[in-house]
TORPANU-879930 format. One record per residue (C-alpha): x negated, y, z; residue in one letter; residue number from 0. Coordinates in steps of 0.5 Angstrom, whole numbers, plus 500, padded with zeros to 3 digits. Example, Ala and Ser with C-alpha at 12.3 -4.5 7.8 and 13.67 -1.06 7.14 Angstrom:
<c1:475; c2:491; c3:516; r:A; k:0>
<c1:473; c2:498; c3:514; r:S; k:1>
***
This chain:
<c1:738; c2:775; c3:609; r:X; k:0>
<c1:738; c2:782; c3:613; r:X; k:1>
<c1:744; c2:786; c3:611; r:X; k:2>
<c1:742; c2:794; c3:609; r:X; k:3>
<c1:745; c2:798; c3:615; r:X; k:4>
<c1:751; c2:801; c3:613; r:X; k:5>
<c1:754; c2:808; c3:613; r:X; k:6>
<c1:760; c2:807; c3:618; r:X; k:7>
<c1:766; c2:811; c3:617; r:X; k:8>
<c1:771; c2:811; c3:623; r:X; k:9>
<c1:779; c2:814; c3:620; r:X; k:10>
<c1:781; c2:818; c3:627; r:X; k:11>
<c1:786; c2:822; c3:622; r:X; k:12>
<c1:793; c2:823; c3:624; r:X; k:13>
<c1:798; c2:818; c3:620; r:X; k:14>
<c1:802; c2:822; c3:614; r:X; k:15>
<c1:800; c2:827; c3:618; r:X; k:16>
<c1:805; c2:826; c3:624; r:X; k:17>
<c1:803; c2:827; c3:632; r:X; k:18>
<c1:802; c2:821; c3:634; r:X; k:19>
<c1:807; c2:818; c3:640; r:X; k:20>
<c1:801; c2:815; c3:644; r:X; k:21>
<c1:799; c2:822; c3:643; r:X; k:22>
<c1:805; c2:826; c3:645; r:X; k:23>
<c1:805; c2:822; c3:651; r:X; k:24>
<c1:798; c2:823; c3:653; r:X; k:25>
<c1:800; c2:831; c3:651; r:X; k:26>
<c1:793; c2:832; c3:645; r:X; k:27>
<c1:794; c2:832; c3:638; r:X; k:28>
<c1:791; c2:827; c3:636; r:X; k:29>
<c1:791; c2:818; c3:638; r:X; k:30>
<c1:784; c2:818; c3:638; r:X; k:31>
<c1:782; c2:822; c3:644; r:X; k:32>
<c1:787; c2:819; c3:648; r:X; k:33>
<c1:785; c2:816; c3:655; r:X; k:34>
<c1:784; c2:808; c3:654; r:X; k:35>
<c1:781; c2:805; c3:660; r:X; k:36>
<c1:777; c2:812; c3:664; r:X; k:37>
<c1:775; c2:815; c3:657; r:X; k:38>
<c1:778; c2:818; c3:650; r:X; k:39>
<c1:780; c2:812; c3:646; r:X; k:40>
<c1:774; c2:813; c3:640; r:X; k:41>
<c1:768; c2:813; c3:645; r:X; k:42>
<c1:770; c2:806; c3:646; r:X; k:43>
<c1:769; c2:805; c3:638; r:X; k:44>
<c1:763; c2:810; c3:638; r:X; k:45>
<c1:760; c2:806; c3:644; r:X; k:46>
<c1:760; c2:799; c3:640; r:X; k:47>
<c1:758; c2:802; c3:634; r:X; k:48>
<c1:751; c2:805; c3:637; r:X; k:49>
<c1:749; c2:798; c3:640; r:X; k:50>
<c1:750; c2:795; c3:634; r:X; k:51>
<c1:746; c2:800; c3:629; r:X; k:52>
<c1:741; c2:806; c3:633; r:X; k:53>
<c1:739; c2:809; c3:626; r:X; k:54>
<c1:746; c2:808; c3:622; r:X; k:55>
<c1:751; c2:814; c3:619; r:X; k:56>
<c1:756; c2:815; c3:623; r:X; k:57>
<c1:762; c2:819; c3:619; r:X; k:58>
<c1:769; c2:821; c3:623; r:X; k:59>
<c1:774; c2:823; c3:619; r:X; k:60>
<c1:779; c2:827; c3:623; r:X; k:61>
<c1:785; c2:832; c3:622; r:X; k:62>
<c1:783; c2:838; c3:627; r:X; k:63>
<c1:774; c2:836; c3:630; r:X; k:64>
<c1:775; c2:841; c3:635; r:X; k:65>
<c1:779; c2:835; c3:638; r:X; k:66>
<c1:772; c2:832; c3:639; r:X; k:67>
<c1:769; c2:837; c3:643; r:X; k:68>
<c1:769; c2:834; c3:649; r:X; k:69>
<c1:768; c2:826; c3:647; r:X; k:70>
<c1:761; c2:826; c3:651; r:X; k:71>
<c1:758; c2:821; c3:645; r:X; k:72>
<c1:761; c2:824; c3:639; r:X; k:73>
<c1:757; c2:831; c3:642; r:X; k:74>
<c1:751; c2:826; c3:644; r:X; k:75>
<c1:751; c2:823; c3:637; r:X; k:76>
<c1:752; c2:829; c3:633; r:X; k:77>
<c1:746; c2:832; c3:637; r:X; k:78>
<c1:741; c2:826; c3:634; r:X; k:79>
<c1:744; c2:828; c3:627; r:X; k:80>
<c1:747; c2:821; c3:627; r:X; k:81>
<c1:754; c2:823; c3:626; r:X; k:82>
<c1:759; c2:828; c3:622; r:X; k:83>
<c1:765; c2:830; c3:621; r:X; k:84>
<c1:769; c2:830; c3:615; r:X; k:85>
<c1:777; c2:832; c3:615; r:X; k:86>
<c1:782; c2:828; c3:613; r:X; k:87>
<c1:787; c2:828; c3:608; r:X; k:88>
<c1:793; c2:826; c3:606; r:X; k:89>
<c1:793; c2:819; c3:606; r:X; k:90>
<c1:789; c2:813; c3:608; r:X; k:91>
<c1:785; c2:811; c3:601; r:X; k:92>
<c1:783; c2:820; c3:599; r:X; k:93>
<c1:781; c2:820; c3:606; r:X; k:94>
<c1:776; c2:815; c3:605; r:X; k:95>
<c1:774; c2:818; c3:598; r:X; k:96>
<c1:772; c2:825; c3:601; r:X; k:97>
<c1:768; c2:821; c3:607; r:X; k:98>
<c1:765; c2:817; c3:602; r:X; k:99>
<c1:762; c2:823; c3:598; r:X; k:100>
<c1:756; c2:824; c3:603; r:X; k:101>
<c1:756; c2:816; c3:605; r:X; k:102>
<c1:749; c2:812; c3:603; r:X; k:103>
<c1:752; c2:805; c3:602; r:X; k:104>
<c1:755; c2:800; c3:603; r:X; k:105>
<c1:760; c2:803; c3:607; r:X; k:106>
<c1:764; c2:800; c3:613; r:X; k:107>
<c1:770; c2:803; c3:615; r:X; k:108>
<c1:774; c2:802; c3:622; r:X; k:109>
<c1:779; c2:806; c3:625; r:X; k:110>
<c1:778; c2:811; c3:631; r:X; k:111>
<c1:783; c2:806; c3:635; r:X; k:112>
<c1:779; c2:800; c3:634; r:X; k:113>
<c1:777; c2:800; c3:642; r:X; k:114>
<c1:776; c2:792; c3:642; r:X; k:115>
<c1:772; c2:792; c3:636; r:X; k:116>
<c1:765; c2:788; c3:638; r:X; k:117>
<c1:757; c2:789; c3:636; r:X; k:118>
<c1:758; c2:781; c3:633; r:X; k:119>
<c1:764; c2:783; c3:629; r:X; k:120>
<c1:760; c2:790; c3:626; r:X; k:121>
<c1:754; c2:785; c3:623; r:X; k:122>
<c1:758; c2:780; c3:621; r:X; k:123>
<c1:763; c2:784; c3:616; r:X; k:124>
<c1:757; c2:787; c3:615; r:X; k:125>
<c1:753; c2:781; c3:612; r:X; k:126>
<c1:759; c2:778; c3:610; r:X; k:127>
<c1:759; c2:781; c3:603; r:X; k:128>
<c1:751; c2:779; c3:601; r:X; k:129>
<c1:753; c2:772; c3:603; r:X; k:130>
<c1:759; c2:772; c3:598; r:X; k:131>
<c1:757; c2:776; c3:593; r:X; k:132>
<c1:762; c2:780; c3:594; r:X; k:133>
<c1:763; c2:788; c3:593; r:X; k:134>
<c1:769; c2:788; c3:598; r:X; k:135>
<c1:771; c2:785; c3:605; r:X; k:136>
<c1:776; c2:786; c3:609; r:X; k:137>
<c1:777; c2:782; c3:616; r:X; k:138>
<c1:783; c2:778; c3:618; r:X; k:139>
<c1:785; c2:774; c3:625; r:X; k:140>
<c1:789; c2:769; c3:624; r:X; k:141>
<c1:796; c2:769; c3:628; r:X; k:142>
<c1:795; c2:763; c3:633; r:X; k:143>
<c1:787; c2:767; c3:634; r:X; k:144>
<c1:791; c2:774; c3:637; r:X; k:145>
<c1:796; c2:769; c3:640; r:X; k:146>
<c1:791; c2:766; c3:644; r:X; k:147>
<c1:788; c2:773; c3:646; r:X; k:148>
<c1:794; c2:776; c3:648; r:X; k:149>
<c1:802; c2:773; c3:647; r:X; k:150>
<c1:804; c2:779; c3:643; r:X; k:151>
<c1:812; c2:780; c3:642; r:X; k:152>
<c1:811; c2:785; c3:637; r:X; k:153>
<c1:805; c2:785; c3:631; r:X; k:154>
<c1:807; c2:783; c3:624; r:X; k:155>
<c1:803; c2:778; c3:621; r:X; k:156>
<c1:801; c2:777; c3:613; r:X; k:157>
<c1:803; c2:769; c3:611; r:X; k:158>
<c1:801; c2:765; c3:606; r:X; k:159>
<c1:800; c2:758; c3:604; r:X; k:160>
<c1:795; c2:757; c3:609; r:X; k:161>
<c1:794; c2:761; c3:614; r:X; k:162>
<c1:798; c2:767; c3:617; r:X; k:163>
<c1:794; c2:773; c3:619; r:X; k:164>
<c1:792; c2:781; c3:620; r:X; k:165>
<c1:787; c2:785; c3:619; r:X; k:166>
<c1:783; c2:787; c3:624; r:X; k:167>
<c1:781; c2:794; c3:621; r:X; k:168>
<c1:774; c2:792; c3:619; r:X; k:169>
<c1:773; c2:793; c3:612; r:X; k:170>
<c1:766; c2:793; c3:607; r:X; k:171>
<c1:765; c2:797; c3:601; r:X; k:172>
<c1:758; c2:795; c3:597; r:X; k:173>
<c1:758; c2:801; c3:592; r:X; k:174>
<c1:762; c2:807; c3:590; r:X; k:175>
<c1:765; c2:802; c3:584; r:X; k:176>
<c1:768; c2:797; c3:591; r:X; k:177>
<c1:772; c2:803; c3:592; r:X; k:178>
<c1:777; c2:801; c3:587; r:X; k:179>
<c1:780; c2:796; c3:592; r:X; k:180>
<c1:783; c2:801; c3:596; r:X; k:181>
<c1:788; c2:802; c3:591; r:X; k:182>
<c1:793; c2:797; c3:595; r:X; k:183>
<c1:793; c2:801; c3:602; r:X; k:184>
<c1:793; c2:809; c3:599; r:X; k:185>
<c1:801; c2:808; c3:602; r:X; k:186>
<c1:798; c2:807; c3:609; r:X; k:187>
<c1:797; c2:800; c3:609; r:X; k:188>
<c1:804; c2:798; c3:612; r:X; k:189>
<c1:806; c2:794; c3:605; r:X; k:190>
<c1:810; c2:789; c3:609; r:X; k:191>
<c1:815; c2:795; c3:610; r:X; k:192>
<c1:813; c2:799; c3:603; r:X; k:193>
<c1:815; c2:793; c3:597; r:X; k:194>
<c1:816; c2:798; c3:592; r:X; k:195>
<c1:809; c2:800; c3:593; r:X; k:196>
<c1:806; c2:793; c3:595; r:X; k:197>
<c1:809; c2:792; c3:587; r:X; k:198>
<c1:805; c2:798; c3:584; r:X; k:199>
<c1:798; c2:796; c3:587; r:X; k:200>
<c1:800; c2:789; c3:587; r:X; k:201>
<c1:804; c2:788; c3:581; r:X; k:202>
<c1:811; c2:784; c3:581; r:X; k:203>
<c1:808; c2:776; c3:580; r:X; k:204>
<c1:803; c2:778; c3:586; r:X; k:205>
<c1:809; c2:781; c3:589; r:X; k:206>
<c1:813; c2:774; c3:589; r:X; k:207>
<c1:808; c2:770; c3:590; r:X; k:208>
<c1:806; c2:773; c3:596; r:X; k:209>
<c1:814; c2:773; c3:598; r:X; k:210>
<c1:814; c2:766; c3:597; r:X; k:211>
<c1:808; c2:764; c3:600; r:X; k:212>
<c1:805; c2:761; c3:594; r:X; k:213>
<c1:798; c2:763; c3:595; r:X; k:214>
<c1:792; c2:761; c3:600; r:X; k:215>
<c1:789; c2:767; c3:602; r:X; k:216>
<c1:783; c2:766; c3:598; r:X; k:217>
<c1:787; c2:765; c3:592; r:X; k:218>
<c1:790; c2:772; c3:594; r:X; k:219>
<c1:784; c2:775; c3:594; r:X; k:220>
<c1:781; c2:772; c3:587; r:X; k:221>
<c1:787; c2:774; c3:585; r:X; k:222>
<c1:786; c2:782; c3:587; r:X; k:223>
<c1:779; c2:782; c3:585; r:X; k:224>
<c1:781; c2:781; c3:577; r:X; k:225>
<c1:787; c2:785; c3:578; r:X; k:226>
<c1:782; c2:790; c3:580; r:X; k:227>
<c1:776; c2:790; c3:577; r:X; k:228>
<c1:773; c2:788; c3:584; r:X; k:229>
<c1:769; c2:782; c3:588; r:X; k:230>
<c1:773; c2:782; c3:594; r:X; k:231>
<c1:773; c2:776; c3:600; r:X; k:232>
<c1:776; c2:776; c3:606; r:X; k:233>
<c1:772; c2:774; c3:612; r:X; k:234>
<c1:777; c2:770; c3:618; r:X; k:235>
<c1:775; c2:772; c3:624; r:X; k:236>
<c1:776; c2:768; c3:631; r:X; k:237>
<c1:776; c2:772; c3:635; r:X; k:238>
<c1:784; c2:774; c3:636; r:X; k:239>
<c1:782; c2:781; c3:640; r:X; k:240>
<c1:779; c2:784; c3:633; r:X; k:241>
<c1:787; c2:784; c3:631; r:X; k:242>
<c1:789; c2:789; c3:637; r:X; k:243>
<c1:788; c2:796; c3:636; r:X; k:244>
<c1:792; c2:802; c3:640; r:X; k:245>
<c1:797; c2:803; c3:636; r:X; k:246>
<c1:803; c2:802; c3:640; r:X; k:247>
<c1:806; c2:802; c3:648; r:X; k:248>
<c1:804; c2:794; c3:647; r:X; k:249>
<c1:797; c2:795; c3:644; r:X; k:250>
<c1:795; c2:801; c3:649; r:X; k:251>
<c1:798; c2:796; c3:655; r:X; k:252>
<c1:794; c2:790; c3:652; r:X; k:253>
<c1:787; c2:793; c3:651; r:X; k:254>
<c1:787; c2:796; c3:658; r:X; k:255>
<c1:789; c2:790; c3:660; r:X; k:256>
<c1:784; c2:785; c3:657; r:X; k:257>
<c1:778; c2:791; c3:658; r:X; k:258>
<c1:780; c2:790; c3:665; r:X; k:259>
<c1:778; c2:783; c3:665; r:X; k:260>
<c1:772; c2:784; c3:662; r:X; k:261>
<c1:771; c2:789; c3:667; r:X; k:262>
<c1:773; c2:783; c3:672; r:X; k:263>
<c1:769; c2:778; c3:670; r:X; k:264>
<c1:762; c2:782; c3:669; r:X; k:265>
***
């Protein structure tokens, strides 16, 4: 089975609006154009995009675009007509309503500090929702696979009975209709801190079960898809890198770090 090539959309917009401190640092507005390894954080996930697919959409969903004028390939991109730029609203799940406006599906959604993502990862979350029979998947990294990558202190983990894990910013919508399952990250996502919202998108049995491990992952995702209307999947990756997005000193310090070795090893 070949997969249709995916509008990609790329989430660059500032959390709850705030000035990001990896931004502040860096002395710009937005954490997207921090410098990672020589060049502005969303190139690196720009770069990645444009291996994988040369003919694909490409939608940046950002606060202010001005910030963009001097990243190299988003001007490149926008020149060949592949790229646009949508502004960001205020949360999460209305800024992927507003992108999907002008999107040809299925859509896939990453975040503009997924630096590590990989070409490999793109086309399997792409291929994924076809050979489930799903209209929603999100992917996910188990603790022992980001581990393994780099020794984190810091990353929180999403338990279950089976597995513990987090996600890895790839998420895959087959139609309009799947945008439903983005209900549970309309509060940003960060539910193991936020239990009242968790319990209004989850519901308070889902919530119990979750708390007290009672459900393996694909249960939990069985269990969402009747919830909301939508077959939604899971596809656990093994590449523990995929977990690791610049979000913090920790992360910002582990990207460089593994892209050095990368570098290294070449």
């Amino acid at each position: 089975m070949t997969a249709s090539v995916p509008t990609i959309l790329v989430l660059a917009g500032k959390r709850d609006g705030a000035l990001d401190p990896l931004a502040d640092r860096a002395g710009v507005s937005h954490k997207a154009v921090i410098p990672v390894a020589g060049k502005p954080l969303i190139s690196h996930v720009l770069g990645r995009i444009e291996e994988a697919w040369d003919d694909a959409k490409i939608i940046v969903s950002i606060h202010d675009a001005h910030v963009l004028d001097h990243v190299a390939i988003v001007r490149r991109l926008r020149e060949a007509g592949r790229l646009e730029i949508v502004e960001a609203q205020g949360g999460l799940v209305d800024s992927v309503d507003a992108a999907a406006r002008t999107a040809e599906w299925p859509l896939l959604i990453t975040t503009g500090d997924n630096a590590l993502v990989t070409v490999d990862a793109l086309h399997t979350i792409n291929a994924v929702g076809d050979e489930r029979g799903a209209d929603a998947v999100i992917g996910v990294v188990s603790r022992e696979a980001i581990q393994a990558a780099y020794p984190y202190k810091q990353k929180g983990f999403y338990e279950f009975r089976d597995v513990a894990i987090s996600n890895c910013n790839l998420f895959w919508l087959r139609d309009r209709r799947a945008l439903a399952a983005a209900e549970p990250f309309r509060g940003g996502g960060q539910f193991a801190k936020r239990k009242g919202e968790l319990r209004r998108a989850f519901g308070l049995m889902s919530l119990i079960r979750f708390r007290f491990k009672m459900d393996t992952l694909d249960g939990t995702m069985r269990r969402l898809s009747r919830r909301f209307g939508v077959p939604m999947a899971a596809y656990l990756f093994e590449d523990g890198r995929l977990a690791i997005d610049v979000d913090n000193e920790e992360s910002f310090r582990a990207t460089e770090e593994l892209m050095a070795a990368d570098a290294n090893s070449a």
